[in-house]
HTML snippet that shows the backbone in 3Dmol.js (N, CA, C, O; Angstrom):
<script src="https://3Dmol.org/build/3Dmol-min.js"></script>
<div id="view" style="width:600px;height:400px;position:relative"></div>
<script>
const pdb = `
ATOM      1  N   UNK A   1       0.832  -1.187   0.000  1.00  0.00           N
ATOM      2  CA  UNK A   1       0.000   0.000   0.000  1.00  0.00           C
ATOM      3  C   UNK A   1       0.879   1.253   0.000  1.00  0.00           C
ATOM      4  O   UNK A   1       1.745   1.373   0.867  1.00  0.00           O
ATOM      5  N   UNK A   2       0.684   2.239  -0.982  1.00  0.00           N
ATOM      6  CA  UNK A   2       0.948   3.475  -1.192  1.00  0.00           C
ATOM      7  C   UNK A   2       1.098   4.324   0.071  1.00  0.00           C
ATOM      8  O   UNK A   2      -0.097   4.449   0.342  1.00  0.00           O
ATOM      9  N   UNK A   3       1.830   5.078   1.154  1.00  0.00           N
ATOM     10  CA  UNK A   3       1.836   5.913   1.603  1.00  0.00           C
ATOM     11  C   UNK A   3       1.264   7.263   1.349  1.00  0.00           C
ATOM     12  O   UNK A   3       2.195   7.923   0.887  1.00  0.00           O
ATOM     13  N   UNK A   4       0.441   7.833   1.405  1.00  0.00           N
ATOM     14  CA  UNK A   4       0.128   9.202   0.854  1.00  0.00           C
ATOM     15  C   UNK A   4       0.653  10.360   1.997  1.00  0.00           C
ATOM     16  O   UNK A   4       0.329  10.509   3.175  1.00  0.00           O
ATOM     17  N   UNK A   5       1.602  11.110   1.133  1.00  0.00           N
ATOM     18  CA  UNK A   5       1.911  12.286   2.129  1.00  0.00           C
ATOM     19  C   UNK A   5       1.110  13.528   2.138  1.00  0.00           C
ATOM     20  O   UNK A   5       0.588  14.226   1.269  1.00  0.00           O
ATOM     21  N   UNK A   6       1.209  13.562   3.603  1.00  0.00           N
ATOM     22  CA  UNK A   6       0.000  15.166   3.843  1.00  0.00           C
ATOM     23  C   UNK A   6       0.624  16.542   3.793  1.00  0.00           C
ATOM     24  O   UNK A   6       1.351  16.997   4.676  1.00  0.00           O
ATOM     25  N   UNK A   7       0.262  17.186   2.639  1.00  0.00           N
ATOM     26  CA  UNK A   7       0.723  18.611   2.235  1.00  0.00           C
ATOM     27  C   UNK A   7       0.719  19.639   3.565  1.00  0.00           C
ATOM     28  O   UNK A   7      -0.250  19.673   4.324  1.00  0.00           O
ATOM     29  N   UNK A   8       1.560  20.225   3.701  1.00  0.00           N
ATOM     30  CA  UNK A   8       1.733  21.146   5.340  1.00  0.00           C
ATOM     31  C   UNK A   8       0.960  22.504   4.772  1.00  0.00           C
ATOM     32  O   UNK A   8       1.615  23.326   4.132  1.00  0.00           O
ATOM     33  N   UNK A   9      -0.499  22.718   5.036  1.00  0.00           N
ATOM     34  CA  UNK A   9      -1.109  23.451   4.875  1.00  0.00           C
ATOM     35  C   UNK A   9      -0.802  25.240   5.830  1.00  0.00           C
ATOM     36  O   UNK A   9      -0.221  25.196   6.914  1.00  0.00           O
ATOM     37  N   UNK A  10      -1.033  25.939   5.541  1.00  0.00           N
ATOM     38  CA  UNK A  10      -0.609  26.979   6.184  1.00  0.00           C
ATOM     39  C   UNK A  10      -2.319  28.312   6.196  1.00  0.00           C
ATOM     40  O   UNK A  10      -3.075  28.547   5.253  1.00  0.00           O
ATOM     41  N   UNK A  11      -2.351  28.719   7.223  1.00  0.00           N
ATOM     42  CA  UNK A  11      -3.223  30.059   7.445  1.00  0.00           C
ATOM     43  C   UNK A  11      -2.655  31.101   6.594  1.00  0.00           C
ATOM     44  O   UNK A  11      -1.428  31.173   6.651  1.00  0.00           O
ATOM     45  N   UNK A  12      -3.337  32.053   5.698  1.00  0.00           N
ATOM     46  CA  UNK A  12      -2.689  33.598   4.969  1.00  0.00           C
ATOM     47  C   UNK A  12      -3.896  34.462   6.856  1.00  0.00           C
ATOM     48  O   UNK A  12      -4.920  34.284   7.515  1.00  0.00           O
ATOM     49  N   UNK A  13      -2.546  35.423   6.737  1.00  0.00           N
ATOM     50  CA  UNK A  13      -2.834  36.559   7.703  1.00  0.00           C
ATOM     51  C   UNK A  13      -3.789  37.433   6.948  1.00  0.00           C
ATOM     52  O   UNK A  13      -4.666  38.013   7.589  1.00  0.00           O
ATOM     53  N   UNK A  14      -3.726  37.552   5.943  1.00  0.00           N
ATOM     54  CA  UNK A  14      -4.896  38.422   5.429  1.00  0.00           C
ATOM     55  C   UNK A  14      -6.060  38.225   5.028  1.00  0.00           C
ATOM     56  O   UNK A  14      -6.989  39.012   5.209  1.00  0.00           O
ATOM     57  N   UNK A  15      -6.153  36.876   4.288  1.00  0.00           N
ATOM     58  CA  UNK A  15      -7.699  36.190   4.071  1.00  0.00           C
ATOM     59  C   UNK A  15      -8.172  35.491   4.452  1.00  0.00           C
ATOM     60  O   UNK A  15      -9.275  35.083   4.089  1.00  0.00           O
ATOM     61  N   UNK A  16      -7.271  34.943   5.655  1.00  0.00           N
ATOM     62  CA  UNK A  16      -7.376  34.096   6.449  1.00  0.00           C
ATOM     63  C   UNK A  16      -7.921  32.392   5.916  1.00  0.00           C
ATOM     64  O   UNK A  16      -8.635  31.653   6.594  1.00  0.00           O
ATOM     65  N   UNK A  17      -7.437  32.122   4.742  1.00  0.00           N
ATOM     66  CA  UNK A  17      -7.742  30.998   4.494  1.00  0.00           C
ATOM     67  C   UNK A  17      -6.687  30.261   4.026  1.00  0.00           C
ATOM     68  O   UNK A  17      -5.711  30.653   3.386  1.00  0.00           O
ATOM     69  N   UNK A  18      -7.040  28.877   4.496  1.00  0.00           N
ATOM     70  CA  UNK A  18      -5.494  27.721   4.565  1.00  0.00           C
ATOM     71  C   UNK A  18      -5.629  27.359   3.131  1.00  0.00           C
ATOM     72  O   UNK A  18      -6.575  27.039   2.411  1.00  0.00           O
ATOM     73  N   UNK A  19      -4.294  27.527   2.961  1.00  0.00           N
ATOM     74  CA  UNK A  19      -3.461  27.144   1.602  1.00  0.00           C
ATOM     75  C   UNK A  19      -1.981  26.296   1.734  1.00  0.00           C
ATOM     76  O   UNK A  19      -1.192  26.408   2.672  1.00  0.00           O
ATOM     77  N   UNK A  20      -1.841  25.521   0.677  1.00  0.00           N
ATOM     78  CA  UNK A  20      -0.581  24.929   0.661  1.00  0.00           C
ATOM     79  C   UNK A  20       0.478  25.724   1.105  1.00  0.00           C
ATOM     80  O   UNK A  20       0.486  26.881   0.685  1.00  0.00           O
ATOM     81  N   UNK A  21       1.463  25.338   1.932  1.00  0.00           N
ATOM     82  CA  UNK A  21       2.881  26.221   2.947  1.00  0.00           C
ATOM     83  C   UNK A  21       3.154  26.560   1.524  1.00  0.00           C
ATOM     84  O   UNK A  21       3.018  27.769   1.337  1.00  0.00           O
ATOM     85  N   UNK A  22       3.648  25.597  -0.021  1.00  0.00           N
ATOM     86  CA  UNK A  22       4.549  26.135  -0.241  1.00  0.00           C
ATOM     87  C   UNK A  22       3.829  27.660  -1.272  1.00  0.00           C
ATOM     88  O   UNK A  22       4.608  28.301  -1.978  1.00  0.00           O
ATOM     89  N   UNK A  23       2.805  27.922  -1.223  1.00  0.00           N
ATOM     90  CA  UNK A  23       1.892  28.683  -2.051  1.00  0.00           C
ATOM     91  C   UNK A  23       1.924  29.770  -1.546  1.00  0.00           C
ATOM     92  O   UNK A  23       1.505  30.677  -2.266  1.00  0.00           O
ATOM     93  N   UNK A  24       2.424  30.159  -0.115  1.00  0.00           N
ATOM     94  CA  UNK A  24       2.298  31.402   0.380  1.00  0.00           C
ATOM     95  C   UNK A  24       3.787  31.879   0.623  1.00  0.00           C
ATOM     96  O   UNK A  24       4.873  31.310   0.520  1.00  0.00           O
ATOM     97  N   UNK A  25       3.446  32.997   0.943  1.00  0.00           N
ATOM     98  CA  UNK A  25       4.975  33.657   1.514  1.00  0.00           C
ATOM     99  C   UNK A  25       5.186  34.008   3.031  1.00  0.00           C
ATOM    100  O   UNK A  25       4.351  34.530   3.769  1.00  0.00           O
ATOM    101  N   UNK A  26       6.796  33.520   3.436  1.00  0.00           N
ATOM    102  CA  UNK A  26       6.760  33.396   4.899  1.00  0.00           C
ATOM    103  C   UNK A  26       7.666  34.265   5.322  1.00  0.00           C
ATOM    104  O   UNK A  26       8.833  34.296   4.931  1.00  0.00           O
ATOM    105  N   UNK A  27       7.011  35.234   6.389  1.00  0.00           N
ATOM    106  CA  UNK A  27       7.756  36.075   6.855  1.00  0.00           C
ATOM    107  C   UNK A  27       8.121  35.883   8.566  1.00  0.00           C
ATOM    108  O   UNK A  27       7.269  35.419   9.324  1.00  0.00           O
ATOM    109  N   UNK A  28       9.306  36.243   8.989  1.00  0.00           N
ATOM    110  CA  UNK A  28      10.000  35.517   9.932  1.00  0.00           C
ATOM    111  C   UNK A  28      10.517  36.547  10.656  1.00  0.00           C
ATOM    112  O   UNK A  28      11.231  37.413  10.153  1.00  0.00           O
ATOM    113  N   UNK A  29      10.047  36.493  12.384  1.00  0.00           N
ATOM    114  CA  UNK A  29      11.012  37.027  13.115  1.00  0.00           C
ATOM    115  C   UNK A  29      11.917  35.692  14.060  1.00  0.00           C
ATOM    116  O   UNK A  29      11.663  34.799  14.868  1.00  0.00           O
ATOM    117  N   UNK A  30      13.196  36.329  13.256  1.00  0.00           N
ATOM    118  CA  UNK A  30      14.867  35.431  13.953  1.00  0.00           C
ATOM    119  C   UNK A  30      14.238  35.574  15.133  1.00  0.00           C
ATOM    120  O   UNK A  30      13.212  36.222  15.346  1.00  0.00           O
ATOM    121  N   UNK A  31      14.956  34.879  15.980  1.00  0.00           N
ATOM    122  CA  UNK A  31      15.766  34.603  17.346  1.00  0.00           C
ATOM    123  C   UNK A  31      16.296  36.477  18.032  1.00  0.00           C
ATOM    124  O   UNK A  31      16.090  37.112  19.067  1.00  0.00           O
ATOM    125  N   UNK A  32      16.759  36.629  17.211  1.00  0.00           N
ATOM    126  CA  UNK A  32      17.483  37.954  17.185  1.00  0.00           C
ATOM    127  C   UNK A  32      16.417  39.181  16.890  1.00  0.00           C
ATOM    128  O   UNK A  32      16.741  40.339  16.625  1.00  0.00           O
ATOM    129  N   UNK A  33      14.994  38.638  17.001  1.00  0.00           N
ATOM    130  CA  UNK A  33      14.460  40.120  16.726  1.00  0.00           C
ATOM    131  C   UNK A  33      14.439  40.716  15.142  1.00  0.00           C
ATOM    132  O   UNK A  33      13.668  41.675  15.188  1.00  0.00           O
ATOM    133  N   UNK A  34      14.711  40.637  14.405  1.00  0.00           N
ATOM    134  CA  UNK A  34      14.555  41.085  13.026  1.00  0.00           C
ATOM    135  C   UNK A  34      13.499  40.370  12.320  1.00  0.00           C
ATOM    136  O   UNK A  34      12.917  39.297  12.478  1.00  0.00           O
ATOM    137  N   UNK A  35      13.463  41.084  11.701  1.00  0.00           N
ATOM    138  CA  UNK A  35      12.359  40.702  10.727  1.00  0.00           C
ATOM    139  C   UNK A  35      12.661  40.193   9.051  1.00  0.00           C
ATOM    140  O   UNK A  35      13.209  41.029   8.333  1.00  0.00           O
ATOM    141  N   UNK A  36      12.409  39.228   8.621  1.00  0.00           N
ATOM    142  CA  UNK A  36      12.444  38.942   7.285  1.00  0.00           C
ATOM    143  C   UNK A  36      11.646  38.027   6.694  1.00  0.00           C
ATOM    144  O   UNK A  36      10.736  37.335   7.151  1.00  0.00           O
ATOM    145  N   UNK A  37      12.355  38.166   5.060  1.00  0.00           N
ATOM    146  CA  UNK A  37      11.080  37.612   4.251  1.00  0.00           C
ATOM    147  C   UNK A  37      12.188  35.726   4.065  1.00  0.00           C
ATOM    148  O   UNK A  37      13.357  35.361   4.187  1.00  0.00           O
ATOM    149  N   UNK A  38      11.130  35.238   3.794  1.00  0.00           N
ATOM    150  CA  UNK A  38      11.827  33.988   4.039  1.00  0.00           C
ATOM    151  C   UNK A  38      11.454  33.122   3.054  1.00  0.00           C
ATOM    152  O   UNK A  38      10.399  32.530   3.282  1.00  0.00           O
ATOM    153  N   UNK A  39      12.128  32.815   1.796  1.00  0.00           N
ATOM    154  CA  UNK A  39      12.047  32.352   0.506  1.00  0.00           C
ATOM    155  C   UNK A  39      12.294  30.862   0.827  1.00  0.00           C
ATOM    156  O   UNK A  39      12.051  30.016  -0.034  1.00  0.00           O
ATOM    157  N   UNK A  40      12.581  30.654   1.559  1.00  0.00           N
ATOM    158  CA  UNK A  40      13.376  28.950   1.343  1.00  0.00           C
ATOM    159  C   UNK A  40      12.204  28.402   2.353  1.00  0.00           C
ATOM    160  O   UNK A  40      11.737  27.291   2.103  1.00  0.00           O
ATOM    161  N   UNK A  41      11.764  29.052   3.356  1.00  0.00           N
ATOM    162  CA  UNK A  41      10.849  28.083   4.198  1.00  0.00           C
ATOM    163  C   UNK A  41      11.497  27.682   5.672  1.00  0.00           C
ATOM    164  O   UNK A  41      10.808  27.501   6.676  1.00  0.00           O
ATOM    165  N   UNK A  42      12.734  27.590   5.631  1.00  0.00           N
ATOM    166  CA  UNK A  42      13.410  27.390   6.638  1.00  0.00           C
ATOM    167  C   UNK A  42      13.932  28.093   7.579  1.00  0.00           C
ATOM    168  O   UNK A  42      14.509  27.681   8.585  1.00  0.00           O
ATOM    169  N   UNK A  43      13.739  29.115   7.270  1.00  0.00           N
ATOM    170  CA  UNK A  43      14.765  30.157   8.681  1.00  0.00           C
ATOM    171  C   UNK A  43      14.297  29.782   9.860  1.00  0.00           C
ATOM    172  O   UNK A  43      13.182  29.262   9.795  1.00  0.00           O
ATOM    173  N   UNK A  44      14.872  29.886  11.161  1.00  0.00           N
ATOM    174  CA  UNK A  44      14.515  29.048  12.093  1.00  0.00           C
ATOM    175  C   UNK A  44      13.784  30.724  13.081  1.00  0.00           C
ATOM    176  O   UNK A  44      14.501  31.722  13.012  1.00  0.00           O
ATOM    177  N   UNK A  45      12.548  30.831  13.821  1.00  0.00           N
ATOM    178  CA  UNK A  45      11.977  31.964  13.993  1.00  0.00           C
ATOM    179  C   UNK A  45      10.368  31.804  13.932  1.00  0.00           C
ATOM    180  O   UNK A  45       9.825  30.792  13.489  1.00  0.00           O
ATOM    181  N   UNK A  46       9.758  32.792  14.369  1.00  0.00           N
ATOM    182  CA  UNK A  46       8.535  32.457  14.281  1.00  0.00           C
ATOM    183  C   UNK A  46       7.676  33.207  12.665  1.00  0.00           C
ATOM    184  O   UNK A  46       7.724  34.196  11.933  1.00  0.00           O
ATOM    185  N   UNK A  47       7.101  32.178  12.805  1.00  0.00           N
ATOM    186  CA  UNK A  47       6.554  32.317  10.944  1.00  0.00           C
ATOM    187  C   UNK A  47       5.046  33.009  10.704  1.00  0.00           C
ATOM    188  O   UNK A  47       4.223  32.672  11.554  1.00  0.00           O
ATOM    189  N   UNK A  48       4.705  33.660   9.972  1.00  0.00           N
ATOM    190  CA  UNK A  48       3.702  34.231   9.615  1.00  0.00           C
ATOM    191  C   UNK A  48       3.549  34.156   7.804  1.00  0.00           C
ATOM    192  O   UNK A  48       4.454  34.284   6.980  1.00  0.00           O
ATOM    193  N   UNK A  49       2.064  33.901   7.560  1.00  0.00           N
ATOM    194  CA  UNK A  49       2.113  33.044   6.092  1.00  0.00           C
ATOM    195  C   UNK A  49       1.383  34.389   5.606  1.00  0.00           C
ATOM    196  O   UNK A  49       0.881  35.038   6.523  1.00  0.00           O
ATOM    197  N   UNK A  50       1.229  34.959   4.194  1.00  0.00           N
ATOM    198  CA  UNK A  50       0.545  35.713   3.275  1.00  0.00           C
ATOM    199  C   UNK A  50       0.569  35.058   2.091  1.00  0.00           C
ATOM    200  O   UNK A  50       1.617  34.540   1.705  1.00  0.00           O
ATOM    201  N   UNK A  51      -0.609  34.994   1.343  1.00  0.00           N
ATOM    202  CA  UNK A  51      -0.595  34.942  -0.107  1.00  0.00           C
ATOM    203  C   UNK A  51      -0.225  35.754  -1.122  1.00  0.00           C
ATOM    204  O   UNK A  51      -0.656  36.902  -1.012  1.00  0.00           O
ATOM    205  N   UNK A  52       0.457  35.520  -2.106  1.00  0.00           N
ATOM    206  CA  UNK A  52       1.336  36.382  -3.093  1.00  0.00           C
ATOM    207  C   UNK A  52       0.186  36.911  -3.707  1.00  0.00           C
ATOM    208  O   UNK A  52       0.050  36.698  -4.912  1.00  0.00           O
ATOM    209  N   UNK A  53      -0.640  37.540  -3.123  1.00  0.00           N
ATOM    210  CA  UNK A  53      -1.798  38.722  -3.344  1.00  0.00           C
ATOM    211  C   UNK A  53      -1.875  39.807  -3.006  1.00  0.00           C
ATOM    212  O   UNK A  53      -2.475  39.975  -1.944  1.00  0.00           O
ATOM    213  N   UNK A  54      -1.309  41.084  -3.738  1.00  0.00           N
ATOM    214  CA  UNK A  54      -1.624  42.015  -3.203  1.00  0.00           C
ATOM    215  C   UNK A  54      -2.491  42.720  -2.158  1.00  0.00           C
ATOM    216  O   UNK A  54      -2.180  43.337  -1.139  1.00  0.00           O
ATOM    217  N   UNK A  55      -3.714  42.433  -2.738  1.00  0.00           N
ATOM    218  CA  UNK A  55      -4.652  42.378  -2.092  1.00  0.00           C
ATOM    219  C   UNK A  55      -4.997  41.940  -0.547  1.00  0.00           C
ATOM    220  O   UNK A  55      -5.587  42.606   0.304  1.00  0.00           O
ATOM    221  N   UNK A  56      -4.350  40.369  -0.426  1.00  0.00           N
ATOM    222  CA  UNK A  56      -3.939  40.082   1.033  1.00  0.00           C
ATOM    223  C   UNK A  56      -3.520  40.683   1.739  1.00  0.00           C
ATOM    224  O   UNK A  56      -3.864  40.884   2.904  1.00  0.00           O
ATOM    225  N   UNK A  57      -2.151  41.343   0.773  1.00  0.00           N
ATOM    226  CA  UNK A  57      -1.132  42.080   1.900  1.00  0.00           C
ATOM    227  C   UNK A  57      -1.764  42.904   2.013  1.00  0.00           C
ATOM    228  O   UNK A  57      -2.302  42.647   3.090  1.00  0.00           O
ATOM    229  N   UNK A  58      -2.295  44.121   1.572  1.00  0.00           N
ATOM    230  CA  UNK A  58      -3.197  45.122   2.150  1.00  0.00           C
ATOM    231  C   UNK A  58      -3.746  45.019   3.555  1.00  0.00           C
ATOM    232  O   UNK A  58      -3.467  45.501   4.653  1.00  0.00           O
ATOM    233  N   UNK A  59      -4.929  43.923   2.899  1.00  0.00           N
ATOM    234  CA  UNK A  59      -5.521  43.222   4.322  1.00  0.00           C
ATOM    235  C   UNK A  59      -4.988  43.200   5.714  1.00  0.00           C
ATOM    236  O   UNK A  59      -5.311  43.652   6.812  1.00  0.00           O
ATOM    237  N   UNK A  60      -4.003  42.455   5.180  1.00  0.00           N
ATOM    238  CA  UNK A  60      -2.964  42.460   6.108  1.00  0.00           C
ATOM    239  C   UNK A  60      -2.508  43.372   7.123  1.00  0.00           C
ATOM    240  O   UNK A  60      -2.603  43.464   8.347  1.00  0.00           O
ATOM    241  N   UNK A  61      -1.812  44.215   5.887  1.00  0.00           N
ATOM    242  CA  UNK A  61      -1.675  45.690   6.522  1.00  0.00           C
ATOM    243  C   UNK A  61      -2.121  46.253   7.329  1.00  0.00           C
ATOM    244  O   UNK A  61      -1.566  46.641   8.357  1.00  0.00           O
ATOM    245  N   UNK A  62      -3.665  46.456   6.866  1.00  0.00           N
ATOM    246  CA  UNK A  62      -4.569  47.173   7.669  1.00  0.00           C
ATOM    247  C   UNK A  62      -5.281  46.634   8.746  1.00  0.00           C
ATOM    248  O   UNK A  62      -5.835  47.409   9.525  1.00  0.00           O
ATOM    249  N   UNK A  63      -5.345  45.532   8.895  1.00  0.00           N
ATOM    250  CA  UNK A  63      -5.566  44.731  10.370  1.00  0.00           C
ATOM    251  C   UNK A  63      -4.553  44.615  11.050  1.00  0.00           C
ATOM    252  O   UNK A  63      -4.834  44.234  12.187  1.00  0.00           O
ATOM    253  N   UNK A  64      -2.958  44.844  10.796  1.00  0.00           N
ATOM    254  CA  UNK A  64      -2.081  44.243  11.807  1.00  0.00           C
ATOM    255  C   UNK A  64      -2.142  43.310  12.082  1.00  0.00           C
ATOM    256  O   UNK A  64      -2.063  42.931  13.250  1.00  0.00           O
ATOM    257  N   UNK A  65      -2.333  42.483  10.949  1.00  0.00           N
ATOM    258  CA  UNK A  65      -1.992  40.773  11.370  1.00  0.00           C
ATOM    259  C   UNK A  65      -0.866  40.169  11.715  1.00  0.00           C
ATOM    260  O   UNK A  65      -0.884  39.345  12.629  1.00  0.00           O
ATOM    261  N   UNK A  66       0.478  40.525  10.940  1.00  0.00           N
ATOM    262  CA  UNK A  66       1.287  40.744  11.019  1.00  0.00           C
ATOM    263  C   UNK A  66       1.653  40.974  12.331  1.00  0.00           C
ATOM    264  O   UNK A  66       1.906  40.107  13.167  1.00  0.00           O
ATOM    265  N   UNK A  67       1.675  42.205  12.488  1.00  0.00           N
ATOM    266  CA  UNK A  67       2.266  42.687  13.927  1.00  0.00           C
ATOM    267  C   UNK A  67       1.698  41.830  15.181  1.00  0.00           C
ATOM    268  O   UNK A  67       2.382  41.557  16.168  1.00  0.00           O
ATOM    269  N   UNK A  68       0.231  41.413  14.984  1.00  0.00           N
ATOM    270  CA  UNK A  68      -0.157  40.405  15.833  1.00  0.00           C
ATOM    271  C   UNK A  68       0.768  39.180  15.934  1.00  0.00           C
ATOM    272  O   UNK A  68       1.572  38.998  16.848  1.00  0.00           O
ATOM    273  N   UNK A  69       0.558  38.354  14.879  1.00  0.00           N
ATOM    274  CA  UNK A  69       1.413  37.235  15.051  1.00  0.00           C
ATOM    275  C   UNK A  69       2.260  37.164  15.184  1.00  0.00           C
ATOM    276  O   UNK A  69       2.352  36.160  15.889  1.00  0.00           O
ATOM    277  N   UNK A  70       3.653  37.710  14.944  1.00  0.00           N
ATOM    278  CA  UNK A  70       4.709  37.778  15.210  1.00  0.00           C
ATOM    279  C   UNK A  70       5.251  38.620  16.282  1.00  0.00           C
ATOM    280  O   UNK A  70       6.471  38.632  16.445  1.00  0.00           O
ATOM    281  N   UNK A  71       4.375  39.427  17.139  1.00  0.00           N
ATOM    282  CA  UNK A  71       4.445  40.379  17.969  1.00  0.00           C
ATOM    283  C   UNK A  71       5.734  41.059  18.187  1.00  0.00           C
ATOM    284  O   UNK A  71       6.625  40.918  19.023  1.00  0.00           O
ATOM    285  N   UNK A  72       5.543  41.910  17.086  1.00  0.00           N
ATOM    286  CA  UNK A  72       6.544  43.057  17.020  1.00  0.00           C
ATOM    287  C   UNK A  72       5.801  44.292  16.265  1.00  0.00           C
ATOM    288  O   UNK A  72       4.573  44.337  16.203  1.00  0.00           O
ATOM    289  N   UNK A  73       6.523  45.152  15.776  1.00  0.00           N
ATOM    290  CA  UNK A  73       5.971  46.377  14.818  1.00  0.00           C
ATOM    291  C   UNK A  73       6.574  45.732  13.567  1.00  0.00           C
ATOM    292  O   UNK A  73       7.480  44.912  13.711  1.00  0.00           O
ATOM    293  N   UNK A  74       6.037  46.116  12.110  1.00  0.00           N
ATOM    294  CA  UNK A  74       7.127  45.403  10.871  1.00  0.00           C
ATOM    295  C   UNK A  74       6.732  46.990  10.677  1.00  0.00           C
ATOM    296  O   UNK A  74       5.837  47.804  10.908  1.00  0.00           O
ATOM    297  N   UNK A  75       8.560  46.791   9.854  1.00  0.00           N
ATOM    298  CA  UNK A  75       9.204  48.013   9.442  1.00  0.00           C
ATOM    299  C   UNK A  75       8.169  48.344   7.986  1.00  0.00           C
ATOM    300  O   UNK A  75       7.584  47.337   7.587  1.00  0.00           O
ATOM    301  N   UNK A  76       7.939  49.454   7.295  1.00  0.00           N
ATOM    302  CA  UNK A  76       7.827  49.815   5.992  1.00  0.00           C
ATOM    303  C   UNK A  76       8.385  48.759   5.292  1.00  0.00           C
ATOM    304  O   UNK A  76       7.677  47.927   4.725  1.00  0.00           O
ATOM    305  N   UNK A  77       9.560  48.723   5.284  1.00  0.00           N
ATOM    306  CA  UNK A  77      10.678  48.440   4.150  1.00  0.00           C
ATOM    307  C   UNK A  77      10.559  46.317   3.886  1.00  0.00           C
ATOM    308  O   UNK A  77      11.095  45.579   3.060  1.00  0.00           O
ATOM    309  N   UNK A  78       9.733  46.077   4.891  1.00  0.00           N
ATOM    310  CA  UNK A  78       9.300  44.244   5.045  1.00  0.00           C
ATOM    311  C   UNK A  78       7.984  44.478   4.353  1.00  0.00           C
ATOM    312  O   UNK A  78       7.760  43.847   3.320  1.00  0.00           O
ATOM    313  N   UNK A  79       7.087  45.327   4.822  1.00  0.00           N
ATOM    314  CA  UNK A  79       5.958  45.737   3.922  1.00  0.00           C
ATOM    315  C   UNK A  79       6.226  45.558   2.279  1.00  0.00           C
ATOM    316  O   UNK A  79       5.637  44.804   1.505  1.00  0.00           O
ATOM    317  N   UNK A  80       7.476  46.643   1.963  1.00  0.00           N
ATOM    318  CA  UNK A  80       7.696  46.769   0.666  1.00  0.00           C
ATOM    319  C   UNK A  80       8.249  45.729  -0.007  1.00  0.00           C
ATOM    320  O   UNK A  80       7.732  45.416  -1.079  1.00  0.00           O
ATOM    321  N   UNK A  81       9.496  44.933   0.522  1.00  0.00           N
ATOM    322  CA  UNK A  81       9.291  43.878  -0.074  1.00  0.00           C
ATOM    323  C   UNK A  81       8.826  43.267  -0.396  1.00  0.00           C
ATOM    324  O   UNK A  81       9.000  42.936  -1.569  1.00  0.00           O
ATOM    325  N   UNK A  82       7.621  42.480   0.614  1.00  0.00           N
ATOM    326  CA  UNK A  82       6.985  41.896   0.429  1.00  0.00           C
ATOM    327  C   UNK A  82       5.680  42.207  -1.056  1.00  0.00           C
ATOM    328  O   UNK A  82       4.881  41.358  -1.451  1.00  0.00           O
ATOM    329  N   UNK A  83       5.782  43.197  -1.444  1.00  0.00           N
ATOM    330  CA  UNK A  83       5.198  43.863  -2.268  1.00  0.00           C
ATOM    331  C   UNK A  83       5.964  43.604  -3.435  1.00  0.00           C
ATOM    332  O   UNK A  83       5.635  42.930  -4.412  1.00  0.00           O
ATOM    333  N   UNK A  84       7.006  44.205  -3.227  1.00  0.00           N
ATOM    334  CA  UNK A  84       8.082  44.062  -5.001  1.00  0.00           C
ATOM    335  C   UNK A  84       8.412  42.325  -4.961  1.00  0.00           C
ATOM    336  O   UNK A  84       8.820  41.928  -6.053  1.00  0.00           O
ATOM    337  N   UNK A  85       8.322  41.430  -4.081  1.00  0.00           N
ATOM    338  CA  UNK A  85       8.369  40.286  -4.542  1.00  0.00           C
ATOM    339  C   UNK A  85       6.904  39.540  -5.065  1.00  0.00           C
ATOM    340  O   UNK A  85       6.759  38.383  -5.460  1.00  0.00           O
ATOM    341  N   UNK A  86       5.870  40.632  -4.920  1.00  0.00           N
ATOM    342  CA  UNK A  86       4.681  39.418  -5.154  1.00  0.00           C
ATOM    343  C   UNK A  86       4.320  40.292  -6.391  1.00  0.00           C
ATOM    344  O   UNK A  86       3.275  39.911  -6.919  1.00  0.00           O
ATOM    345  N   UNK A  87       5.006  41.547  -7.101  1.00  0.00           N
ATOM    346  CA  UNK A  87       5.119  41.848  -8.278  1.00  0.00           C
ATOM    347  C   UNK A  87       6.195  41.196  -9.420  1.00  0.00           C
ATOM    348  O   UNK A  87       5.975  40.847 -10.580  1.00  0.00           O
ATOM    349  N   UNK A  88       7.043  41.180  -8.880  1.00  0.00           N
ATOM    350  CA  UNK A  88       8.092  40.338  -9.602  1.00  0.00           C
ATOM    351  C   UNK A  88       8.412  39.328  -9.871  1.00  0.00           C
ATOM    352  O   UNK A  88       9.436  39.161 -10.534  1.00  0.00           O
TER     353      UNK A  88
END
`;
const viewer = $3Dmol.createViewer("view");
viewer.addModel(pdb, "pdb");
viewer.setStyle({}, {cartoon: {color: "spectrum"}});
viewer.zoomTo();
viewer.render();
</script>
């Protein structure tokens, strides 16, 4: 018998609906307090998921989901990335 593996589903902070981990984008506060965007999936830190939707991130934005989950302030400049990567 076939093993079937279970896809690691993930919450988006902005539309709040579960989607495949690897479908969203993960943003990470280190150990160390900083904040980043986290392409590989792995940085070790606490994780917060968005969909490569503008639109989400807005959402996002404007609820402080973000800042909730990861409980910190995010800089502009994590905002903006996160922006020029879900354009690019």
């Amino acid at each position: 018998m076939q093993k079937v593996r279970k896809i690691p589903q993930r919450q988006c902070v902005g539309c709040r609906t579960m989607k495949e981990k690897k479908a969203l984008i993960r943003v990470v506060k280190t150990p160390e307090g900083e904040i980043v965007l986290d392409t590989t999936g792995k940085k070790s830190g606490r994780g917060a998921y968005v969909c490569p939707d503008p639109e989400c991130l807005k959402r996002a934005r404007k609820s402080r989901a973000l800042e909730r989950v990861l409980e910190v302030a995010i800089p502009e400049d994590i905002y903006d990335g996160l922006q020029a990567q879900m354009e690019g």
